[in-house]
C-alpha positions as CSV (number, residue, x, y, z in Angstrom):
1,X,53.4,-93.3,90.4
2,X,56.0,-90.8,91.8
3,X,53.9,-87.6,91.1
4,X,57.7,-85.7,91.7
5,X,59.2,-87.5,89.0
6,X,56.1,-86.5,86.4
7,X,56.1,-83.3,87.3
8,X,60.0,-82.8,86.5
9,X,59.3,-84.9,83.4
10,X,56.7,-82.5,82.5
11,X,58.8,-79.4,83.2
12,X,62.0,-80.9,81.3
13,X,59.6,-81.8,77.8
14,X,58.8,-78.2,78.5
15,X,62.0,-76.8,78.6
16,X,63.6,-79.0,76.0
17,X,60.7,-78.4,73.4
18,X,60.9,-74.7,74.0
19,X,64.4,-74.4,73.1
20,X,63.8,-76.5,70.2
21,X,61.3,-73.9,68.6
22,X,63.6,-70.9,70.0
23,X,66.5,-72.6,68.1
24,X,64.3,-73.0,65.1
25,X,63.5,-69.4,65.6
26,X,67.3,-68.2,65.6
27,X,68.3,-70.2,62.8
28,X,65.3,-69.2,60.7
29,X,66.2,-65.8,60.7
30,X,69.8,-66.3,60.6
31,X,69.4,-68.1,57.2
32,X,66.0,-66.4,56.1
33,X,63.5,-69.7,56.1
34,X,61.4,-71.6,58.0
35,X,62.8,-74.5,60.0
36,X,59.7,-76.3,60.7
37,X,57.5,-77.7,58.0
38,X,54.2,-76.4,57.2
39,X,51.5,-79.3,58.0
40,X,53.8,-79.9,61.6
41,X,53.6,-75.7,62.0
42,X,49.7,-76.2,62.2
43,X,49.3,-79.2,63.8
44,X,51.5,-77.9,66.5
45,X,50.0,-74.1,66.7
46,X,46.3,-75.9,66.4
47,X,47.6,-78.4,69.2
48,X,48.8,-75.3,71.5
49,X,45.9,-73.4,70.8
50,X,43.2,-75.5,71.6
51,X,44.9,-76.7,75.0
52,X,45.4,-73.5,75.9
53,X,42.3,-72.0,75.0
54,X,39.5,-74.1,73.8
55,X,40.6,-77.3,76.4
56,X,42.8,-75.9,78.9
57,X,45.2,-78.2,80.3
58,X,45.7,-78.2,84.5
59,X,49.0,-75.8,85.6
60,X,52.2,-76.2,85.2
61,X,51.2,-77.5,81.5
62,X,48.6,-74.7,80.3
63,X,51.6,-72.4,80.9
64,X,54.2,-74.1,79.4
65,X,51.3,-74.9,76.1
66,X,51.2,-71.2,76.1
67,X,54.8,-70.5,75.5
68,X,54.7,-73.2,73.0
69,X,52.0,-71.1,71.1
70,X,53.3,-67.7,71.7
71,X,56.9,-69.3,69.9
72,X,55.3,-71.4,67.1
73,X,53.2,-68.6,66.2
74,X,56.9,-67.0,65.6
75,X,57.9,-69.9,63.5
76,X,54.7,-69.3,61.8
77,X,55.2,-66.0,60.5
78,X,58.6,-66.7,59.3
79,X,57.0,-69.8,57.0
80,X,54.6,-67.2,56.2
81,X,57.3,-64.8,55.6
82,X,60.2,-67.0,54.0
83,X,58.2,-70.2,53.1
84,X,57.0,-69.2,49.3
85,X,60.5,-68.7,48.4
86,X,61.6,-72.5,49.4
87,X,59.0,-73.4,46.4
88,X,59.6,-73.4,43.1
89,X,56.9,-75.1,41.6
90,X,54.3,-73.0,39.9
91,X,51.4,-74.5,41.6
92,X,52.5,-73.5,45.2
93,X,54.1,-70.3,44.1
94,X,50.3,-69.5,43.4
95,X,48.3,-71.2,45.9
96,X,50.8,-70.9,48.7
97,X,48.7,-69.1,51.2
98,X,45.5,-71.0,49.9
99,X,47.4,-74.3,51.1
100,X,48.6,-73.1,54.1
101,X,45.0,-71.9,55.3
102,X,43.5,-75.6,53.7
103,X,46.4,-77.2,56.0
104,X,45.2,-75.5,59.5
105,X,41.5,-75.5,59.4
106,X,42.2,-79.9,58.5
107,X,44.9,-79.9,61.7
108,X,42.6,-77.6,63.7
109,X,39.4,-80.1,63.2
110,X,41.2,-83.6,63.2
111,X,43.0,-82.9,66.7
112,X,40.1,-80.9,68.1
113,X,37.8,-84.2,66.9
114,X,40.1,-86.8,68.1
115,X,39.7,-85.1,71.2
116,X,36.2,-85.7,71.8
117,X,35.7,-88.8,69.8
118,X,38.7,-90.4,72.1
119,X,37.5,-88.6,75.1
120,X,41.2,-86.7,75.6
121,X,41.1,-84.4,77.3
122,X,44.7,-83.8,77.7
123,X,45.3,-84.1,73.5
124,X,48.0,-87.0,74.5
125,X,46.7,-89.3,71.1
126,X,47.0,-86.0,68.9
127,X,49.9,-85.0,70.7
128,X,52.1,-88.2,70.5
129,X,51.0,-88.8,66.5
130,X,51.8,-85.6,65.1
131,X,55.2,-85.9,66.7
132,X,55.8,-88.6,64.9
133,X,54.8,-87.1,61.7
134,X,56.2,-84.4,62.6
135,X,59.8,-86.3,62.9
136,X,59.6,-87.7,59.7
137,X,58.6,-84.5,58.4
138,X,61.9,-83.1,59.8
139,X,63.8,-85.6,57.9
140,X,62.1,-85.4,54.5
141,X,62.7,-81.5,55.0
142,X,66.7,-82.2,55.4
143,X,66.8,-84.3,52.2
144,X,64.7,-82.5,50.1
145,X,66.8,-79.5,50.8
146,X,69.9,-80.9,51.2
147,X,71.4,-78.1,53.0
148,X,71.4,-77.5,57.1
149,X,69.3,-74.0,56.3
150,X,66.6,-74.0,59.0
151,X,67.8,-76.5,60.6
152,X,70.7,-77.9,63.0
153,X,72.4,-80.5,65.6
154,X,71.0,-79.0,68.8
155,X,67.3,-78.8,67.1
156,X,67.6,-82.0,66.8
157,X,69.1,-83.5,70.1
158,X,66.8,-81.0,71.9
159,X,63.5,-82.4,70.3
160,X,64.7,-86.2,70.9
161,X,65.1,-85.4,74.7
162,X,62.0,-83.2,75.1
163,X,60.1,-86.6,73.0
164,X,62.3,-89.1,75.6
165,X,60.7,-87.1,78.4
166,X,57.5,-86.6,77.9
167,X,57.4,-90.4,76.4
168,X,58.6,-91.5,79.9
169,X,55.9,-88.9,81.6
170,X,53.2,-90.5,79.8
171,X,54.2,-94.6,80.3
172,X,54.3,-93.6,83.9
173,X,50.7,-91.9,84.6
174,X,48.6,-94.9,83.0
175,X,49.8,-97.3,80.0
176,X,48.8,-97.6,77.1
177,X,50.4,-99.8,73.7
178,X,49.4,-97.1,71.2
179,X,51.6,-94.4,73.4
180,X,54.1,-96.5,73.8
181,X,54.5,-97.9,70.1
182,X,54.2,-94.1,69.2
183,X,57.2,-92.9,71.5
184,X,59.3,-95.8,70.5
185,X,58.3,-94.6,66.4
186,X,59.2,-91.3,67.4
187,X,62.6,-91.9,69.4
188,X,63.8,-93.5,66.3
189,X,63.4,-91.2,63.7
190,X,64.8,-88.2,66.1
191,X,67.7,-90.3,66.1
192,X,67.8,-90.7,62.5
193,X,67.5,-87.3,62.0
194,X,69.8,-86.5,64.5
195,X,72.2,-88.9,62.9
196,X,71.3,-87.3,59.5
197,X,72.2,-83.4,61.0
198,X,75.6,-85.2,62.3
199,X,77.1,-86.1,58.7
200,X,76.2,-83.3,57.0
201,X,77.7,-80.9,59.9
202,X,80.7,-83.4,59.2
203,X,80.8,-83.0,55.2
204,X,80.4,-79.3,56.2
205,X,83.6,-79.7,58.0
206,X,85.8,-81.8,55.6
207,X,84.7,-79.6,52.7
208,X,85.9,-76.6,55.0
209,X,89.5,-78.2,55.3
């Protein structure tokens, strides 16, 4: 294993996935919403939090889990903030917040408890499955919507290459099928979804003309 090559894996997934959630964060206020969906907000914030805090993570990724929770807790507030008004049903007009708190303490436990049942230390299982939901979340958000609010092209290409490098990070410290079967998942549904953000940015343009 080229420990070189890991480490600028690492640092790339870093930088990548932090300009995803600061892009999220522009565009969110730009269009007044949230551009990340609510049970992938608290996995990821539960995620950063308990790696950071609870089960630090060795340097240079405590740090970069930290940024990660400093700017999800951003795209929290503006789900907070802008969230009740992308629901129009009556049921989650009332029990917005209610389900919101119900979602993080449930993301909270099950990563903190896959954790120790699976003996992570590192959070790679809970990491590398909420990514995937958290890819198809993406898309069911873009179609339920059917609008680019929240949401755009360079989100997009900038999760697939943080997931591409942290996927090729992990296959190269030790192996494992489930890792590997999740990256592959993952990779194609941030295609899809990037796909997805490319036609509608090219209806966008034909209706413009």
């Amino acid at each position: 294993m080229n420990i070189d090559i890991v480490l600028l894996l690492q640092l790339g997934c870093g930088l990548f996935w932090s300009l995803t959630y600061l892009l999220i964060i522009v565009k969110g206020f730009h269009d007044r919403t949230y551009g990340m969906p609510i049970l992938a907000i608290c996995a990821n914030i539960s995620w950063e939090f308990i790696f950071s805090f609870i089960i630090p993570h060795p340097s240079p990724q405590l740090y970069i889990n930290i940024i990660w929770f400093i700017l999800d807790s951003i795209i929290l507030f503006q789900f907070l903030y802008f969230g009740k008004a992308d629901f129009k049903e009556t049921f989650y007009q009332k029990y917005f917040y209610s389900i919101f708190l119900i979602t993080l303490v449930i993301s909270f436990l099950s990563i903190l408890l896959i954790s120790y049942e699976f003996n992570d230390n590192l959070g790679k299982y809970a990491a590398f499955g909420q990514n995937l939901m958290m890819s198809i979340l993406f898309i069911t958000m873009l179609v339920r919507r059917g609008n680019l609010a929240g949401q755009s092209l360079f989100i997009a290409l900038f999760k697939l290459f943080g997931t591409l490098f942290v996927s090729i990070a992990a296959y190269m410290i030790e192996y494992s099928t489930l890792i590997t079967f999740l990256s592959i998942a993952t990779f194609f549904f941030d295609f899809v979804y990037t796909i997805l953000l490319y036609n509608y940015n090219l209806k966008i343009r034909n209706k413009a003309i």
